[in-house]
C-alpha positions as CSV (number, residue, x, y, z in Angstrom):
1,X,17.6,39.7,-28.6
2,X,17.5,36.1,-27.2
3,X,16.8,34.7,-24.0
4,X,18.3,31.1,-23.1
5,X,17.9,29.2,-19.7
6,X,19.7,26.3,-18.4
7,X,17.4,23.3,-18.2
8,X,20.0,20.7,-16.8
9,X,19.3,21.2,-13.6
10,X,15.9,20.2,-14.1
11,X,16.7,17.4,-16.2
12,X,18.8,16.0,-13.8
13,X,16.5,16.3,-11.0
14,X,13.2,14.3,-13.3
15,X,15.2,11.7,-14.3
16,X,16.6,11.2,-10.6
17,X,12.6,11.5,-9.6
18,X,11.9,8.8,-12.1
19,X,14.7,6.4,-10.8
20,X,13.6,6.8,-7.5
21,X,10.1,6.0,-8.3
22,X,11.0,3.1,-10.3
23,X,13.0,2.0,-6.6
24,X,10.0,2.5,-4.7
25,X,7.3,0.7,-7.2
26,X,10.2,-2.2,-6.9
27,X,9.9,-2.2,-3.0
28,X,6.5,-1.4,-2.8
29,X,6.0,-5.1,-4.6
30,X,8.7,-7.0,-2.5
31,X,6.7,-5.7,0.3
32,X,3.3,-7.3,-1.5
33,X,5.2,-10.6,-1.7
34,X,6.5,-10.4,2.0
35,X,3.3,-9.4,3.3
36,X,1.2,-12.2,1.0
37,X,4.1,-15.1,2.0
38,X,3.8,-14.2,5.9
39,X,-0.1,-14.2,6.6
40,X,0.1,-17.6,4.0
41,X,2.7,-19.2,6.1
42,X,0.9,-17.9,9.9
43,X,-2.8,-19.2,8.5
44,X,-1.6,-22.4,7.7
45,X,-1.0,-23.8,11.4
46,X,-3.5,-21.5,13.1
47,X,-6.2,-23.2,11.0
48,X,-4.5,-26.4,11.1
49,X,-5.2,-25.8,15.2
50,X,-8.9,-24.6,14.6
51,X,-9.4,-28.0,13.0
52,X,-7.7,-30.4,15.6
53,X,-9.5,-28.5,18.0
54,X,-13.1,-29.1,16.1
55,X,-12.1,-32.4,16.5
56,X,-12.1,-32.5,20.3
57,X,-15.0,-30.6,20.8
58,X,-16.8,-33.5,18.2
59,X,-15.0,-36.4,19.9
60,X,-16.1,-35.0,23.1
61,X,-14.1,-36.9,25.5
62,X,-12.9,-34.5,27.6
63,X,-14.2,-32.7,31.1
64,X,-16.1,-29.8,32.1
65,X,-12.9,-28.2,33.2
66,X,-11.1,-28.7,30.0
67,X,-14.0,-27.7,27.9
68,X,-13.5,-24.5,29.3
69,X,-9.6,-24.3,28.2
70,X,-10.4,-25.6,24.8
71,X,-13.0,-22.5,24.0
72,X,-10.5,-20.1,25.3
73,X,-7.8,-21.9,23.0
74,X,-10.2,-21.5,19.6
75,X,-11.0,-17.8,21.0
76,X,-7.7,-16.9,21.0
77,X,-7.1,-18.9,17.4
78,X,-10.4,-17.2,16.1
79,X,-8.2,-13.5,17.0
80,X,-5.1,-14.0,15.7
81,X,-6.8,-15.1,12.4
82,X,-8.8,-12.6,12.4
83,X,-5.5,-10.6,12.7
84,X,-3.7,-12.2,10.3
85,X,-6.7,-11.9,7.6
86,X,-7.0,-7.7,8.1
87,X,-3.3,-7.1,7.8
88,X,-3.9,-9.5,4.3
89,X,-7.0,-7.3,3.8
90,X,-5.0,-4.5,4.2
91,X,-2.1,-5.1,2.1
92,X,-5.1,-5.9,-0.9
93,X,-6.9,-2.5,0.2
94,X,-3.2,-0.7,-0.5
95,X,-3.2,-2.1,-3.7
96,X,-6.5,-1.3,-5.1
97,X,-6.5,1.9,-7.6
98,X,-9.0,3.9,-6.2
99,X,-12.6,4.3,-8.6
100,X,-14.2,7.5,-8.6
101,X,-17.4,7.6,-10.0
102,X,-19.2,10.4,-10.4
103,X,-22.7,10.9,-8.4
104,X,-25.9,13.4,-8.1
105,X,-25.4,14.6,-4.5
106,X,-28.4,16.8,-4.6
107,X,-30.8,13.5,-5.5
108,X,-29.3,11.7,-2.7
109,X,-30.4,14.9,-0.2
110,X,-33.8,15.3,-1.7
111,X,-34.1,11.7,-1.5
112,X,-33.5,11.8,2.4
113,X,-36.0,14.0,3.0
């Protein structure tokens, strides 16, 4: 007696998984590149503007009333880098293979109390 089954199905459906992978790991990097070339090229003039503005504050010709304006300008410059740097710290974060390390959860309790 024999018993025979049809793996071509199957076959056909891992090596369709493994081309679509391959796709995806190919995007996924583009997307690394895209994300890494637009925070580079947005950093560049907002910290070009955070120094032109030191440079005002340290010249210090300029009014009370302007003084004002300029600290709401480097606010706003101080936000949208700090924008810019999580979605780069992001991206990074999406990268990183994730380290498990083994630990002694019981020492850690006994140890709290």
């Amino acid at each position: 007696m024999a018993y025979g089954v049809d793996i071509t199905e199957l076959k056909k459906g891992r090596d369709e998984l493994i081309i679509k992978n391959k796709e995806l790991e190919k995007l996924n990097g583009e997307l690394d590149s895209l994300i890494y070339s637009i925070t580079h090229d947005l950093r560049s003039p907002v910290l070009a503007l955070m120094g032109l503005l030191d440079i005002v504050y340290e010249s210090g010709e300029f009014g009370s009333e302007n003084q004002e304006y300029l600290s709401l300008m480097r606010k706003s410059i101080l936000r949208l880098d700090d924008t810019i740097r999580e979605i780069l710290n992001y991206s990074r974060n999406a990268r990183t293979d994730i380290d498990y390390t083994e630990i002694d959860l019981l020492h850690f309790v006994n140890q709290s109390f």
